[in-house]
N, C-alpha and C positions, 0 to 999 in steps of 0.2 A: 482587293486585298484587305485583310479584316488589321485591323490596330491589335499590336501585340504586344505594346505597351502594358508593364501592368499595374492594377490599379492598386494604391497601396490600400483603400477601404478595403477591399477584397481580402479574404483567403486565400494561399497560394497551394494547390496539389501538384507534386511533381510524381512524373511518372517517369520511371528507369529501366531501361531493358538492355542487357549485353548484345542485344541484337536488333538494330535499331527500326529494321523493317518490320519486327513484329509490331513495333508500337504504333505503326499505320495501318497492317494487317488484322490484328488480333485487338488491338485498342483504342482503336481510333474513337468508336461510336462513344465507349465509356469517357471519352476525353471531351467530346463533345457535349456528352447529358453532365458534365461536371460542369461546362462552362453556361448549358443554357440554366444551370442550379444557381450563376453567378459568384462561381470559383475561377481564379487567375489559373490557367495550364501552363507546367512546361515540362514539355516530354527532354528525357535525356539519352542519347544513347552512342553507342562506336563509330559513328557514321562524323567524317566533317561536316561543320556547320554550311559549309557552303557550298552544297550538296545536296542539302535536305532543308533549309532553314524556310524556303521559298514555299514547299509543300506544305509543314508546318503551320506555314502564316493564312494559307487560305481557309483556314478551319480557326483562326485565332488563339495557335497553339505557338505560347515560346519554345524554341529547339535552342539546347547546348547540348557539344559534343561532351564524352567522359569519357577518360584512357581507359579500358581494362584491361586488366591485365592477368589473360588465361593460360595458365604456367601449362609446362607438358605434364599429356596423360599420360 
């Protein structure tokens, strides 16, 4: 499991998606060439932390969850 600590010399990019599967799906790689560039990640998205936080870590990616909140169409 990769340390997902972050480092405060670092940069930090976060990444936000209402749909937290894309951010595995659709952004993963871009998340990864941010980190091999020597930028702190952390993806955010609707999903609990303790659900996805695990997946996240193997790539050295912090995960926090974010309420959205998608009113009716």
């Amino acid at each position: 499991m990769e340390n997902t600590e972050l480092q405060p010399q670092k940069k930090t990019i976060a990444v936000i998606a209402s749909n937290t599967h894309s951010l595995l799906t659709f952004r993963l790689d871009m998340m990864k060439s941010f980190i091999a560039q020597g930028y702190n990640v952390v993806a955010a998205g609707d999903e609990p932390e303790d659900k996805l936080v695990e997946e996240f870590n193997k790539y050295g990616i912090k995960y926090r969850q974010i309420y959205v909140n998608t009113p009716d169409v």
